[in-house]
N, C-alpha and C positions, 0 to 999 in steps of 0.2 A: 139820169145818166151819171151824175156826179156820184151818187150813192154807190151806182155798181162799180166806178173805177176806182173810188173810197177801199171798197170790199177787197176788190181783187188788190189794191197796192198792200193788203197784207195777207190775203189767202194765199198766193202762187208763192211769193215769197217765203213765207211760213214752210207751205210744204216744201220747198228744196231746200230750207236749212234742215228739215226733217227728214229728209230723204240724204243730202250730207249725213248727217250723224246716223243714219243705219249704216250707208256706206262706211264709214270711219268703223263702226264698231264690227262687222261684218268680216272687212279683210285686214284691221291690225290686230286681228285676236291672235294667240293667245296675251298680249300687252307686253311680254316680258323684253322689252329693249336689250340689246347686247350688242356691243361691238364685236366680240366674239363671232354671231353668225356672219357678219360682214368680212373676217377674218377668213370665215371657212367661204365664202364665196372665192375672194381673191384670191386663196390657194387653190382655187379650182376641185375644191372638195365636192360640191354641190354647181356648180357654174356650169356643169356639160347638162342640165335641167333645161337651161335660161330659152331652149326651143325645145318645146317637147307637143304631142299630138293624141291628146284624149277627150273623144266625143264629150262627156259631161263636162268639163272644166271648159271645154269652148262655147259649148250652150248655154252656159250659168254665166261665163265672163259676158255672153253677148246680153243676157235677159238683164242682167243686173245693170247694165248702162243706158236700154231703153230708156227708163224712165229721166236720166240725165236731159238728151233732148227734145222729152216731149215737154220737160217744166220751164228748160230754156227757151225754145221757142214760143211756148204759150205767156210768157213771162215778157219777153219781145218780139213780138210778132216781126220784126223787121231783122233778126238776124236769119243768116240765110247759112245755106247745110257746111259752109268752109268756117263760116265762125265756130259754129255749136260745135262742130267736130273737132275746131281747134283745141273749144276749151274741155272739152271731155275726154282727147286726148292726153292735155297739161294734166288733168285731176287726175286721169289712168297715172300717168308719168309719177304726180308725185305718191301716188299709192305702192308703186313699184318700187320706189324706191327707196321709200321706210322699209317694208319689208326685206330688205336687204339687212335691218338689225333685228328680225325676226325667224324666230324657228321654221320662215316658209318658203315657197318658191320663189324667185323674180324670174316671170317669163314675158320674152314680147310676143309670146302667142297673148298672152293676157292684155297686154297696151293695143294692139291691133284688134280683139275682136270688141275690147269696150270701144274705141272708137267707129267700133262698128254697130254696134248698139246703139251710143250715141245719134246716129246717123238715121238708123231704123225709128230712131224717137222722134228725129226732126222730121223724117218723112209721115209719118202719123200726125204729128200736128200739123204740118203742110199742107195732106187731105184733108184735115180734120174727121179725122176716124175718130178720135178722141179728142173733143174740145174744151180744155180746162175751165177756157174765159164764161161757155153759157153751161157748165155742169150744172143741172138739177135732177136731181133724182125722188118719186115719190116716196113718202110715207111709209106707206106699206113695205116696199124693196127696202127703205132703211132697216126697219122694223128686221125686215130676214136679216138683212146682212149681221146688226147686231148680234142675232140668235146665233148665226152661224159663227163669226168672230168668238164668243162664248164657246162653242162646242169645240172649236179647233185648240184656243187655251188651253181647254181641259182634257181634251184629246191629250195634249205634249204633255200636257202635266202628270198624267195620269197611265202614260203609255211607259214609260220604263218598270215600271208598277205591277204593268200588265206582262210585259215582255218576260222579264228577269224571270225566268222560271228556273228547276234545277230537270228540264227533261232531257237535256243534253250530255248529262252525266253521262260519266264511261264506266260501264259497269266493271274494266276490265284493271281496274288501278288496283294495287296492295295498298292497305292499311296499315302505319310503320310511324314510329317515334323514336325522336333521336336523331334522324339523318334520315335524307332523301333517297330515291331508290339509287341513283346514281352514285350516293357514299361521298357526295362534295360538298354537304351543307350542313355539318355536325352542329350538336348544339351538346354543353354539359351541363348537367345541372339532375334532377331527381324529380321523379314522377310517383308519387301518393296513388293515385286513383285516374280515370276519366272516365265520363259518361256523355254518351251521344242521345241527345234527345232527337224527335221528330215532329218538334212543336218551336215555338218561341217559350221560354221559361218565363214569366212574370216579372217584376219588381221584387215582390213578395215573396215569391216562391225562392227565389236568388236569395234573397237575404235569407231566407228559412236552412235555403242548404247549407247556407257560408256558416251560421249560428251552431250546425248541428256539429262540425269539425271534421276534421282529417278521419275521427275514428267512428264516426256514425254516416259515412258517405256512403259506404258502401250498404249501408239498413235504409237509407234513403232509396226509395220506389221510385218506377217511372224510367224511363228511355229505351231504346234500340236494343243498346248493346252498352258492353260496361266493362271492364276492366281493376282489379283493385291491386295492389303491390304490397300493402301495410304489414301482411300476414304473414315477410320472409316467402312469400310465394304468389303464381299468379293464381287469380280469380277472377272466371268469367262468367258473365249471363247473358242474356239477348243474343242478337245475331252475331257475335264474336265470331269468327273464322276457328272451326276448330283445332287448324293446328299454326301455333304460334311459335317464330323462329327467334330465341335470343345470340344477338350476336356480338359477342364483347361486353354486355351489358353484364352488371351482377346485383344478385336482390339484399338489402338489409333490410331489419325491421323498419325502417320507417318508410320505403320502396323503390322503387326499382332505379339504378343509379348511371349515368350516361354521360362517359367522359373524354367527348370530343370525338369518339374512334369504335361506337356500339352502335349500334341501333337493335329496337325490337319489333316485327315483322310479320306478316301475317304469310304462312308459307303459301297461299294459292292467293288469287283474288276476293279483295271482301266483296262478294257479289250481293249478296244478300242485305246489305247495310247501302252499297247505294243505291238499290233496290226499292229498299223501304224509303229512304230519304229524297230521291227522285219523282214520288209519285207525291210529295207533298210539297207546299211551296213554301213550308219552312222548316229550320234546324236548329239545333243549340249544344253547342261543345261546354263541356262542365269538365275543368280538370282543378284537382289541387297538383301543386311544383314548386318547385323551387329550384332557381337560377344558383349553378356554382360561378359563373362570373356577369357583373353586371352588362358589362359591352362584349356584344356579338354578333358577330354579321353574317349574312347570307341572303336573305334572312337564315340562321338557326334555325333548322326542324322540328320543332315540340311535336306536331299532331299532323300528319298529314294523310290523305287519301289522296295519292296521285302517281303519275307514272314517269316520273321524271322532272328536270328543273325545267320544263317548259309545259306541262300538263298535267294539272289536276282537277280533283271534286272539291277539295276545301283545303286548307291549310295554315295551321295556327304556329306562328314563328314568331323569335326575338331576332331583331334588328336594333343592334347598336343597344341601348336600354328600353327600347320601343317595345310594342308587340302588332306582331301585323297578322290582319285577317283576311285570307283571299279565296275566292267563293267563283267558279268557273260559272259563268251564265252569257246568255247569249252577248249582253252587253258589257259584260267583263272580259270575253274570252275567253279560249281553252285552257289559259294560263291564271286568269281568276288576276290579271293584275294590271288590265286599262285601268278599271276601277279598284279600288282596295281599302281598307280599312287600317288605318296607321294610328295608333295611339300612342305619343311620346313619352317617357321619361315613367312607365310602366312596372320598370325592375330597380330599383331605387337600393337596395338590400340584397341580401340573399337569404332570408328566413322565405316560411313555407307561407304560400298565397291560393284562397282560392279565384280561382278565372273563368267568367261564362262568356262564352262567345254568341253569339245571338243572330242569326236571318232570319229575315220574313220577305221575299217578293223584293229583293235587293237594299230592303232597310237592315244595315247593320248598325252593331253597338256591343258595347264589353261592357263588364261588370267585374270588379277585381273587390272580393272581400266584403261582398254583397252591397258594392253600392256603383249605382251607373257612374262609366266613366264619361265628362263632359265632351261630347263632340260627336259625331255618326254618322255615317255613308246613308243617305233617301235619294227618292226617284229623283231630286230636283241636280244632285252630283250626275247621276246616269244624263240628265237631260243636259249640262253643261258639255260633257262627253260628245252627244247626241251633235250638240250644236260649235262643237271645236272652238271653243270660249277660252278654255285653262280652266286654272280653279284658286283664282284670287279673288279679291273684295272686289274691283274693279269688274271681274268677270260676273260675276252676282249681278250687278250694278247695271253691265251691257244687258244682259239676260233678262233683266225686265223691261228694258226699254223696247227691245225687240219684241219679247212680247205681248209689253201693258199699254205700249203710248198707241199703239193700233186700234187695242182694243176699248182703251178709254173713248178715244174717238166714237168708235162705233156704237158704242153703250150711249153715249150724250147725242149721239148726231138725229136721233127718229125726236124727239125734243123739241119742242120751240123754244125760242129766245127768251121768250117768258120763262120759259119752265125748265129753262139748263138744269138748275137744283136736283132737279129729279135725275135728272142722266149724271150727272155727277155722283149723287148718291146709289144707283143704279152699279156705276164703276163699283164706289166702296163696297158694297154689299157683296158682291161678285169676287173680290179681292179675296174679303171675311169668309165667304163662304169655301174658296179651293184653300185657305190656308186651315179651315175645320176638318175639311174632307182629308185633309194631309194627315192632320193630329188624330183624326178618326182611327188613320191607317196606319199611327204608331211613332211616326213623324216627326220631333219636337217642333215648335213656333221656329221658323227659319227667316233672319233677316230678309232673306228676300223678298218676303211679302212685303216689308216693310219702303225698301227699293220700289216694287211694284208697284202701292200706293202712288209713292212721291212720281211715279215713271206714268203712269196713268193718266194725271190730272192735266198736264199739258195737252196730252190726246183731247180729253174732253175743251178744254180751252179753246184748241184750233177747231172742234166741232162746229163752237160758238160762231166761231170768225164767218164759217162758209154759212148761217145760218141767213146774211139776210137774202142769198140764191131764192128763198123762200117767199120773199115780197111779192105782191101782184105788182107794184110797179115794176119788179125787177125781172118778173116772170114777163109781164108786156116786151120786153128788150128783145126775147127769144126769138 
């Protein structure tokens, strides 16, 4: 008897510090504190929210408190439904009211139904519908749960991946550099060539175009459609739209030149170019440019297919010295900019550069003057998105905890106490192996694996702890 009271004075314990920190990471995401949002509460800018009435947000406030007092009560079997409720109330309360320095709601629909969740927990361990104190679960059932725990990972992991397609293109956008169709997002500067592929371009092949220059771009084979300016005139191939509108723009020899107040235009829809580029799940913008001034904002228009400042198929811009990539997908949106691709401090000069833009399946990446640029949009950004985290170090950080210290558990818990080793090294393997499948997929090594690891091993640890449930003495108790 002493043995299982030994166990549970750090099993139940264990998991509600566990279950604290999902809560904590759960609802102060996205972390960014401000006084500011508490500013805009008190001026009532966001305050007429503080009661509002949305089936999901009251069904998730309620689930997500359950578990609050089923680990209370089974923790103390002697507190009764006005305590538990008290304290799951106070932890609602103080959750609410951090979030008053956060980008989110403070609602007392939210304080009222976790206390009622709370309540729903105490009454489950009251029947004991669920009894934390004599949990034992066989072998075999461990066994699945680990499998499935594994499959749901890789599901997340691997589902923006899947999702990010280009089949929601509109086929009905103009093709236009220089400015947006709206004529509000001018950019100056001078356009050499561009070429739309309907692949990812290599490493290699990038540095092979960048090598061959401005005047062998256009003998360079391969893409859609193409465009060249160098000749004092246009030149087209692939599915170029045949008739092209210049508007303010004018060509010298070195090409086509855009200053602040032109744009060049495709007079109908380029139907046939998102056409082609829609049926495949990946693209690559190749332009040589040059910026007439370094800082620009809008973003600046270099290259777009879209039909306005709030919809497009792709769109390649300078911001401020930056260059920004935005790619309309289901988890980007129609506007291509929940998610987006920013690479800072880009335009540095104003001599001539070449620039590859690169998707595949929502992995983006640039290439300026044939050499990757350090940084790039993978599933694992869509999946922060997915899970309303932000997208700091921190958020990284929550993101594995959420979803490795689960699974580290479940991977060590079919294990015996002898043989934790193995379920621990089972986790790492498991790690190694979604962070390969990533790299497989184009991916670079992303610290988050690294997070995951460290996020993991606790999982596996608390495995240990429930492990001696497993004893024949402790099994007699039942």
């Amino acid at each position: 008897m002493n043995r299982h009271l030994s166990h549970h004075s750090f099993w139940l314990p264990s998991i509600l510090s566990m279950y604290i920190l999902f809560l904590v990471l759960m609802t102060m995401a996205p972390y960014n504190f401000s006084e500011e949002w508490l500013r805009l509460f008190l001026d009532g800018e966001i305050r007429s929210q503080i009661v509002h009435f949305h089936v999901y947000d009251l069904l998730n406030n309620l689930i997500l408190f359950i578990p609050m007092g089923l680990i209370l009560k089974s923790l103390n079997p002697s507190f009764g439904w006005k305590r538990t409720i008290l304290i799951g109330g106070m932890v609602s309360l103080t959750i609410e009211t951090l979030q008053l320095f956060l980008p989110r709601t403070t609602s007392l629909n939210d304080l009222f139904m976790n206390s009622v969740g709370t309540g729903v927990g105490w009454v489950i361990a009251e029947k004991q519908l669920i009894n934390l104190n004599r949990w034992s679960i066989g072998s075999g059932i461990r066994r699945g749960m680990a499998l499935a725990a594994m499959l749901i990972v890789l599901i997340l992991l691997q589902l923006p991946f899947f999702v990010n397609s280009l089949e929601g293109w509109d086929e009905h956008f103009h093709l236009m550099a220089g400015n947006e169709e709206s004529l509000d997002r001018p950019w100056a500067g001078r356009i050499m060539g561009f070429r739309i592929h309907d692949r990812t371009l290599k490493t290699a092949e990038v540095d092979r175009r960048f090598q061959a220059g401005v005047d062998g771009f256009f003998f360079e084979s391969g893409g859609i459609a193409a465009c060249d300016f160098t000749a004092g005139s246009v030149s087209k191939e692939g599915f170029m739209p045949d008739s092209m509108i210049q508007e303010g723009v004018f060509l010298d020899e070195e090409g086509m030149v855009f200053d602040g107040k032109s744009r060049f235009r495709s007079a109908m829809p380029a139907k046939e170019i998102s056409r082609q580029l829609k049926a495949k799940p990946a693209f690559s913008i190749e332009i040589w440019l040059q910026t007439f001034e370094i800082l620009q904002e809008g973003p600046a228009r270099i290259l777009s297919l879209s039909g306005g400042t709030d919809s497009r198929n792709f769109t390649l811009g300078q911001s401020s010295s930056g260059l920004q990539f935005r790619v309309r997908t289901p988890l980007a949106g129609a506007n291509g900019s929940r998610i987006c691709l920013f690479q800072e401090n880009i335009f540095q000069d104003t001599l001539a550069h070449h620039i590859v833009a690169t998707f595949n399946r929502g992995v983006q990446k640039i290439y300026v003057d044939g050499r990757s640029v350090p940084g790039h949009i993978g599933s694992l950004h869509y999946l922060l998105r997915l899970l309303h985290l932000g997208d700091t170090r921190f958020s990284w950080a929550a993101m594995s905890v959420l979803l490795f210290t689960p699974t580290g558990f479940f991977l060590a818990w079919p294990w015996s106490r002898q043989r934790i080793l193995r379920g621990m090294t089972a986790t790492v393997l498991f790690i190694a192996l979604a962070a390969a499948y990533g790299t497989m997929q184009g991916q670079p090594f992303h610290l988050f694996y690294a997070f995951a690891l460290a996020a993991a091993l606790p999982g596996a640890v608390l495995a240990r702890m429930h492990e001696p449930c497993r004893s024949p003495k402790y099994d007699g108790l039942q």
